[in-house]
OpenMM code with the backbone's topology and positions (N, CA, C; nanometers):
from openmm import Vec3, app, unit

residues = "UNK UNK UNK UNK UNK UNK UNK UNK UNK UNK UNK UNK UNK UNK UNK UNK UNK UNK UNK UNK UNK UNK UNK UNK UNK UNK UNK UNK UNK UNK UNK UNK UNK UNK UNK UNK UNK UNK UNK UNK UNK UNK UNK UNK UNK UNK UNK UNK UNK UNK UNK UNK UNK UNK UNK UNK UNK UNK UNK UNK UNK UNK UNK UNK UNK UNK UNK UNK UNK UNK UNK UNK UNK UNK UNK UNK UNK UNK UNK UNK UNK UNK UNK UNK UNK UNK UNK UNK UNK UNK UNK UNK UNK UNK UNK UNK UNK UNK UNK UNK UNK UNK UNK UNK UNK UNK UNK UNK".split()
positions = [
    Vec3(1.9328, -6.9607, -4.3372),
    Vec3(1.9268, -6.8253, -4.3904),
    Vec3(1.8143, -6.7516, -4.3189),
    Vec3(1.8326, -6.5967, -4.2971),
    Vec3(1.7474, -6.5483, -4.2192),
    Vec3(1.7298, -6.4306, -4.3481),
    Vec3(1.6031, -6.3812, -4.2998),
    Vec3(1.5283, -6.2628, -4.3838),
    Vec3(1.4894, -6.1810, -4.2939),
    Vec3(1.5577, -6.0275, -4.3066),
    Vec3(1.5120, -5.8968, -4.2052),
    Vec3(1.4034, -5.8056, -4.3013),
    Vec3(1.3134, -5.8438, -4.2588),
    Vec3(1.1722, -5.7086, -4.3686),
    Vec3(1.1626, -5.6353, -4.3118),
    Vec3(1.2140, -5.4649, -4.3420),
    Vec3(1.1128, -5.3412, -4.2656),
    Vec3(0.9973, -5.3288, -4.3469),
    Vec3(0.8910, -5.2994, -4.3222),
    Vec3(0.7524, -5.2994, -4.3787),
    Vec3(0.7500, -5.1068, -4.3085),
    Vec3(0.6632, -5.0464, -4.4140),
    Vec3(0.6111, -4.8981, -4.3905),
    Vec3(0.4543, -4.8977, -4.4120),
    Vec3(0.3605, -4.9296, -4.3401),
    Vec3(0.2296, -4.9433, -4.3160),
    Vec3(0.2294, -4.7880, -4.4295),
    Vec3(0.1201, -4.8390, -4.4841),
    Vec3(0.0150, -4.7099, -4.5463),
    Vec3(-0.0607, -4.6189, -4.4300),
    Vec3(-0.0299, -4.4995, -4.4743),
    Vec3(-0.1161, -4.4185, -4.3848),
    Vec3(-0.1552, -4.2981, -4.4692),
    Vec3(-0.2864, -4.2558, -4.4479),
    Vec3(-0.3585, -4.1462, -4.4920),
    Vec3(-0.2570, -4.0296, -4.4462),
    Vec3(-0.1950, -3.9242, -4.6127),
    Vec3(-0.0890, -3.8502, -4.5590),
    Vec3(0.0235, -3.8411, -4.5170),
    Vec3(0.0907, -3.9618, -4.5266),
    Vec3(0.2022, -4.0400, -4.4979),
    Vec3(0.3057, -3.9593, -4.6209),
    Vec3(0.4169, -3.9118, -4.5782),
    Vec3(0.5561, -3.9275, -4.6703),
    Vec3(0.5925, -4.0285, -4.7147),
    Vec3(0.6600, -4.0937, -4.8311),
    Vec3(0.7687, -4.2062, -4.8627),
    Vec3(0.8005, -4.1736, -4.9827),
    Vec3(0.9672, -4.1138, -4.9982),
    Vec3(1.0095, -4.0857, -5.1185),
    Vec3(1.0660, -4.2351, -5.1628),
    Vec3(1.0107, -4.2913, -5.2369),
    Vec3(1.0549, -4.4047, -5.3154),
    Vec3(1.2208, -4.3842, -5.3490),
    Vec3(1.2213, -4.2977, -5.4756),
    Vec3(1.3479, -4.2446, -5.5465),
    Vec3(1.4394, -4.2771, -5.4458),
    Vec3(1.4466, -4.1738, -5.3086),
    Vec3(1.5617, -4.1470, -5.2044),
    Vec3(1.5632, -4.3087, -5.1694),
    Vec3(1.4618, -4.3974, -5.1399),
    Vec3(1.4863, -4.4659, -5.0759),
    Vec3(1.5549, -4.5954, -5.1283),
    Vec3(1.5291, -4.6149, -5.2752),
    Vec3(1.5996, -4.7257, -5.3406),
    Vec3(1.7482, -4.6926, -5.3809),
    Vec3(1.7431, -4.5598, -5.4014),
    Vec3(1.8710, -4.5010, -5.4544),
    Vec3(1.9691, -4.4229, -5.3634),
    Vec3(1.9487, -4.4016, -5.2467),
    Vec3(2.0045, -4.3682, -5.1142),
    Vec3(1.9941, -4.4217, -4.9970),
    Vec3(1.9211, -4.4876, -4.9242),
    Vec3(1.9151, -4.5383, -4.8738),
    Vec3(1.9458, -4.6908, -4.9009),
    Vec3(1.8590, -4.7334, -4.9465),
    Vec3(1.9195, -4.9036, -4.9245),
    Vec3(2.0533, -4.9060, -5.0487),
    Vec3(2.0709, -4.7948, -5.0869),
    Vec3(2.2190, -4.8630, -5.1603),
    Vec3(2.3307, -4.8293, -5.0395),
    Vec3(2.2730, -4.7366, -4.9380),
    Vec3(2.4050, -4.7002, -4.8158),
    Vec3(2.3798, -4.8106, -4.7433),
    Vec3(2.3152, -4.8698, -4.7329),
    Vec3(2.2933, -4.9952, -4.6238),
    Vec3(2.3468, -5.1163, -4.7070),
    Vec3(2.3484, -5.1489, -4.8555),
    Vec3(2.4091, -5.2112, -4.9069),
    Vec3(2.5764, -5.2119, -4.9162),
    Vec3(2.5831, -5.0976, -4.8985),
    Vec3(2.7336, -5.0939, -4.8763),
    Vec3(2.8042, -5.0859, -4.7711),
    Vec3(2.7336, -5.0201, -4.5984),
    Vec3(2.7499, -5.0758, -4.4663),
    Vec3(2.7909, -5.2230, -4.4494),
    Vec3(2.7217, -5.3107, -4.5184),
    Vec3(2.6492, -5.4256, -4.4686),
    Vec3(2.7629, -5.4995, -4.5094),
    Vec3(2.8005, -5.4373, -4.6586),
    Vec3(2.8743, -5.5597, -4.7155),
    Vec3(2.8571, -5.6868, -4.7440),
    Vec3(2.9572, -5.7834, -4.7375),
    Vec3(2.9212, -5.9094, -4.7793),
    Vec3(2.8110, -5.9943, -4.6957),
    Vec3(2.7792, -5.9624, -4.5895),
    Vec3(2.6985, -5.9980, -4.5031),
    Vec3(2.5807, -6.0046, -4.5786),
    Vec3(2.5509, -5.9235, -4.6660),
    Vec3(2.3912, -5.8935, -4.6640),
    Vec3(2.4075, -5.9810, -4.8093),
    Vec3(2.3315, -6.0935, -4.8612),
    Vec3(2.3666, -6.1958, -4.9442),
    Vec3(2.2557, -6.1246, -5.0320),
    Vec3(2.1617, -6.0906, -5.0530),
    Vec3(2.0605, -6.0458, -5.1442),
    Vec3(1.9661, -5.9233, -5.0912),
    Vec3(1.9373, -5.8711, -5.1802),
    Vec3(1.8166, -5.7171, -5.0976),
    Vec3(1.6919, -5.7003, -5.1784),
    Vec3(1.5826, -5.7121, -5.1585),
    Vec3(1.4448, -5.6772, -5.2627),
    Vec3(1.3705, -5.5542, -5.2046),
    Vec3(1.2932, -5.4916, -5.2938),
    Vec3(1.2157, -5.3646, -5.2441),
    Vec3(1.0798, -5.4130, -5.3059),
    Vec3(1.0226, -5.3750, -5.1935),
    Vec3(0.8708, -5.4133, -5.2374),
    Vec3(0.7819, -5.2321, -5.3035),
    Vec3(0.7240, -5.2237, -5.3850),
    Vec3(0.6455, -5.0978, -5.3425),
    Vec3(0.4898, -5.1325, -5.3452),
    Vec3(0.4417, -5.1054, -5.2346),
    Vec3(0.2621, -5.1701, -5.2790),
    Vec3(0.2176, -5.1123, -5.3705),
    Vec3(0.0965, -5.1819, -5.4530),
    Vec3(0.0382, -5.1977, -5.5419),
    Vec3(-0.0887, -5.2049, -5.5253),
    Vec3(-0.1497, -5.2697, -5.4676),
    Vec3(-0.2732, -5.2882, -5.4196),
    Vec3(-0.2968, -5.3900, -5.2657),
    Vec3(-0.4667, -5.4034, -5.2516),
    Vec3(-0.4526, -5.4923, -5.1511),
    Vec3(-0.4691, -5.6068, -5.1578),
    Vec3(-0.5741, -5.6967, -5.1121),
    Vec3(-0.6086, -5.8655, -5.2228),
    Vec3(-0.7263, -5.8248, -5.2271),
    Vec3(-0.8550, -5.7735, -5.2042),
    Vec3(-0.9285, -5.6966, -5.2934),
    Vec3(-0.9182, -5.6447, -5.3915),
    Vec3(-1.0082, -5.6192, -5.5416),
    Vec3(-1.0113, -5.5620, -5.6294),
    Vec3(-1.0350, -5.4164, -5.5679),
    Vec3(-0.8983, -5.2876, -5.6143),
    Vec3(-0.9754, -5.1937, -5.6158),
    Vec3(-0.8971, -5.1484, -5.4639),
    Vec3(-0.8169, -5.2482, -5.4188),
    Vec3(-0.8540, -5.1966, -5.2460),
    Vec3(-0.6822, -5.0967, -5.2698),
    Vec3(-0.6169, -5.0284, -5.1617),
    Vec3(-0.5334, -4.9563, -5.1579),
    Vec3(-0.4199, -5.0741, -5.0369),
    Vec3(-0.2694, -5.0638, -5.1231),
    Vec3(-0.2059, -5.1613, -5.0379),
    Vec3(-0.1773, -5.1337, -4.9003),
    Vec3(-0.1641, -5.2214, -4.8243),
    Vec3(-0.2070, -5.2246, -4.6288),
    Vec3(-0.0178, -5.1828, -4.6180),
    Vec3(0.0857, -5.1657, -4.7425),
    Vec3(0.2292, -5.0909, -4.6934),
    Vec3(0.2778, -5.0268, -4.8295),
    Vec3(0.2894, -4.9340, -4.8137),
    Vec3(0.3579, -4.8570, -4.9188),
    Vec3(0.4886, -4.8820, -4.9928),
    Vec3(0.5401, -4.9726, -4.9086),
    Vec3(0.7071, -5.0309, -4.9148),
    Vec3(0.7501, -5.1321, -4.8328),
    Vec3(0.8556, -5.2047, -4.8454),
    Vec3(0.9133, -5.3193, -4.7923),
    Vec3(1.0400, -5.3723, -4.8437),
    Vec3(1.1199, -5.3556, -4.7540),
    Vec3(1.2647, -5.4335, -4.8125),
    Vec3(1.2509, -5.5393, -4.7736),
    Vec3(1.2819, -5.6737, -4.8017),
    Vec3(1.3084, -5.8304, -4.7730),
    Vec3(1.5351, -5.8635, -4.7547),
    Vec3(1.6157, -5.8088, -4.6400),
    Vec3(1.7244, -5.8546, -4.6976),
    Vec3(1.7668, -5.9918, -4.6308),
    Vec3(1.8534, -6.0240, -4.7040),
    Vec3(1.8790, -6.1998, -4.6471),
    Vec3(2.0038, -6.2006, -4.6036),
    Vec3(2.0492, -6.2717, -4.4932),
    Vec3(2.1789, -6.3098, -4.4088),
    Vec3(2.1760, -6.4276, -4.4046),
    Vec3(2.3093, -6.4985, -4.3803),
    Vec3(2.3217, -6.6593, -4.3452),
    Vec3(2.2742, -6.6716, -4.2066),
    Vec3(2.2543, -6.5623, -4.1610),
    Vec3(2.2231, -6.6471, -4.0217),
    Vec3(2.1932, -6.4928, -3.9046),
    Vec3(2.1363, -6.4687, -3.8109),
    Vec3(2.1539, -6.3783, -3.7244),
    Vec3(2.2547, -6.3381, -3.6981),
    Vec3(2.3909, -6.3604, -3.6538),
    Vec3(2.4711, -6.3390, -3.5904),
    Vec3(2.5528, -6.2582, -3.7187),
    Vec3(2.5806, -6.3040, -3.8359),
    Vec3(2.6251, -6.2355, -3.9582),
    Vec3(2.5302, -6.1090, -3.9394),
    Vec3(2.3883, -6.0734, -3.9617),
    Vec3(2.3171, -5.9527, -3.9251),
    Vec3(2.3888, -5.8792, -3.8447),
    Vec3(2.3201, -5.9598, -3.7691),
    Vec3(2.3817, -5.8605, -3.5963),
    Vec3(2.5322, -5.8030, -3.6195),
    Vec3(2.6317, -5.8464, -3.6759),
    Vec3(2.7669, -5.8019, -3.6776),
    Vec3(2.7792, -5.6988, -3.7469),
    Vec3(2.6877, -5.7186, -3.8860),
    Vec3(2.7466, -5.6306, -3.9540),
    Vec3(2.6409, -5.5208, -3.9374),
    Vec3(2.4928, -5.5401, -3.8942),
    Vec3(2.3783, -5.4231, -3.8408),
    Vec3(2.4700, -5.3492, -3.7281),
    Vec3(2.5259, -5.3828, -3.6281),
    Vec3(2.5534, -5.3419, -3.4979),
    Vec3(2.6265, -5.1678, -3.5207),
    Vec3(2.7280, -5.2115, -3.5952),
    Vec3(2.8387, -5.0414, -3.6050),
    Vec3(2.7915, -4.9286, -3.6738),
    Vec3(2.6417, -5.0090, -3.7796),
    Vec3(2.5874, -4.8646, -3.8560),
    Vec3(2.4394, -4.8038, -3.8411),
    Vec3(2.3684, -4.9118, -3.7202),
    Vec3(2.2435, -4.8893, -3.6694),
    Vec3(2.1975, -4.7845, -3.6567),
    Vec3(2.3046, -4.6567, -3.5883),
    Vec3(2.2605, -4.5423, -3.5582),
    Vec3(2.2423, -4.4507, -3.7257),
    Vec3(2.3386, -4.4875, -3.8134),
    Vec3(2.3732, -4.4162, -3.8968),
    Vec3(2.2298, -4.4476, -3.9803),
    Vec3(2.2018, -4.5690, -3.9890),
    Vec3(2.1075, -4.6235, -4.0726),
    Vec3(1.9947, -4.5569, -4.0085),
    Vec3(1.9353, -4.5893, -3.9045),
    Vec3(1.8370, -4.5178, -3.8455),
    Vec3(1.7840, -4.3385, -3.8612),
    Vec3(1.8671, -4.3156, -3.8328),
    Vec3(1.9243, -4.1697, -3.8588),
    Vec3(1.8706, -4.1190, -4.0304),
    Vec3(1.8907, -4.1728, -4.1410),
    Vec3(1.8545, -4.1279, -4.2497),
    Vec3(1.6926, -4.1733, -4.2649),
    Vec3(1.6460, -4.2414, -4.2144),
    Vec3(1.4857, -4.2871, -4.2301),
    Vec3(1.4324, -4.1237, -4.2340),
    Vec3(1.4241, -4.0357, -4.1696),
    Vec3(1.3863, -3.9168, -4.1660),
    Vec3(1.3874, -3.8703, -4.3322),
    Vec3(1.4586, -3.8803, -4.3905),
    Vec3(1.4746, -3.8164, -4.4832),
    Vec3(1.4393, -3.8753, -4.6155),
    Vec3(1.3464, -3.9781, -4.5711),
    Vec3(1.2716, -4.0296, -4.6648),
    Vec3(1.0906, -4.0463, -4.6580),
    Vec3(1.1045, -4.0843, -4.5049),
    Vec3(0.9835, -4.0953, -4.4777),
    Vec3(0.9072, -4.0413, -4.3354),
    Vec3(0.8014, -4.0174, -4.3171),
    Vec3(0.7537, -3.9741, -4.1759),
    Vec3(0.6853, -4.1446, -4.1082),
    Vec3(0.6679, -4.2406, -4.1982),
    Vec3(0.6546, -4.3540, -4.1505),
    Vec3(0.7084, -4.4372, -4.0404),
    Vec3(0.6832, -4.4626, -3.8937),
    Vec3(0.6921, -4.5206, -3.8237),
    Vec3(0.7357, -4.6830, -3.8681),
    Vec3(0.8308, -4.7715, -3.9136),
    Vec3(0.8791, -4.8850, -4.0092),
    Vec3(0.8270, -4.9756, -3.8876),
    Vec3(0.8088, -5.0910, -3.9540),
    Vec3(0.7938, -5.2085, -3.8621),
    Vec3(0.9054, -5.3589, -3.9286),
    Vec3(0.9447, -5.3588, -3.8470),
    Vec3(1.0660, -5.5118, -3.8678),
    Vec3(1.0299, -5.6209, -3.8269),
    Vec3(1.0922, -5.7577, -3.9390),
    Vec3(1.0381, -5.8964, -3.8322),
    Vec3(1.1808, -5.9411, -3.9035),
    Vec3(1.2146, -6.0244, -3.7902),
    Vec3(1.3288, -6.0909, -3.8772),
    Vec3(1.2798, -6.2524, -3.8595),
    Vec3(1.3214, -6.3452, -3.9899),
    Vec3(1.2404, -6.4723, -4.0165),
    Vec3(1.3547, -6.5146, -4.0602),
    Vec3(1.2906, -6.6697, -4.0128),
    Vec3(1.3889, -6.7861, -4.1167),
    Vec3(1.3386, -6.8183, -4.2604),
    Vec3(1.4020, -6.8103, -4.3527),
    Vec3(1.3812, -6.8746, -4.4356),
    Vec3(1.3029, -7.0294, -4.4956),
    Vec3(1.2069, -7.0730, -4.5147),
    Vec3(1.2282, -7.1965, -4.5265),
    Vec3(1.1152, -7.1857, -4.6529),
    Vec3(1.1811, -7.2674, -4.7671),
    Vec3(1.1333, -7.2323, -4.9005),
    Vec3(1.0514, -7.4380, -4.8728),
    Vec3(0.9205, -7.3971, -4.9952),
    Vec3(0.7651, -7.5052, -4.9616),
    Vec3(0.8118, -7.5382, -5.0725),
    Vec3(0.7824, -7.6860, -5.1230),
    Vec3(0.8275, -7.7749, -5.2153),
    Vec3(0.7428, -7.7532, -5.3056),
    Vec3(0.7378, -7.7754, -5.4416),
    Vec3(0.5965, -7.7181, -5.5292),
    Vec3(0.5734, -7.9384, -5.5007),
    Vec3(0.4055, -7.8804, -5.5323),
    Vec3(0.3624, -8.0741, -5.5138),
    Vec3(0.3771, -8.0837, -5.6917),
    Vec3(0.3592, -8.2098, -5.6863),
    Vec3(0.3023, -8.2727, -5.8407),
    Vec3(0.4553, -8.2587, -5.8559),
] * unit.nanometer
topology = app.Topology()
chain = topology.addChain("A")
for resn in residues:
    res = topology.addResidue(resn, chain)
    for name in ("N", "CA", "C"):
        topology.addAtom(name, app.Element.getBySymbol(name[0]), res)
C-alpha cells in the first residue's frame, strides 16, 4: 500500500479555505479517483510540538492506493483538472511525497 500526502506549509498571510477544500475539493478528487483511492484523511494543523508554537502546515491530505501504478492510472486523466482548482482554495505552493506504507508492531 502506498500513501500520497500533499502538505500546505504555513506561511505568514497565506490563503487556505478549509470549507472549499474538504467539501470541494477532495470530495472531486474522491470521485475522479474512484475505487482506486482506498481511504482519504485531512489533516488541519493545530499546533507545533512546542507548547504554544504555531503548526509548521496548515493542512494535509494522507490518501492511500494499493500500489503506485493504481495512483498513477487513476491520477493521470484528472491531474490537470485537479491541479487547476488548487487556486481556488489556496495561494499555498503544496508539497507531495508519496510513501509506502509500513505499519510498527506495538512491543509488550
Amino acid at each position: 500500500m502506498i500513501k500520497v500526502s500533499v502538505l500546505y506549509p504555513a506561511a505568514e498571510g497565506a490563503r487556505f479555505d478549509m470549507d472549499y477544500y474538504v467539501d470541494r475539493h477532495v470530495a472531486m478528487i474522491a470521485e475522479l479517483l474512484g475505487a482506486a483511492l482506498l481511504d482519504v484523511e485531512i489533516d488541519q494543523g493545530l499546533a507545533g510540538a512546542a507548547p504554544g508554537s504555531q503548526p509548521p502546515f496548515v493542512a494535509a491530505v494522507h490518501m492511500y492506493f494499493e500500489s503506485m501504478a493504481s495512483f498513477q492510472t487513476a491520477f493521470a486523466p484528472h491531474a490537470k483538472a485537479i491541479r487547476k482548482d488548487v487556486s481556488a482554495y489556496t495561494d499555498i505552493q503544496p508539497q507531495t511525497q508519496i510513501a509506502t506504507v509500513v505499519r510498527a508492531r506495538k512491543q509488550g
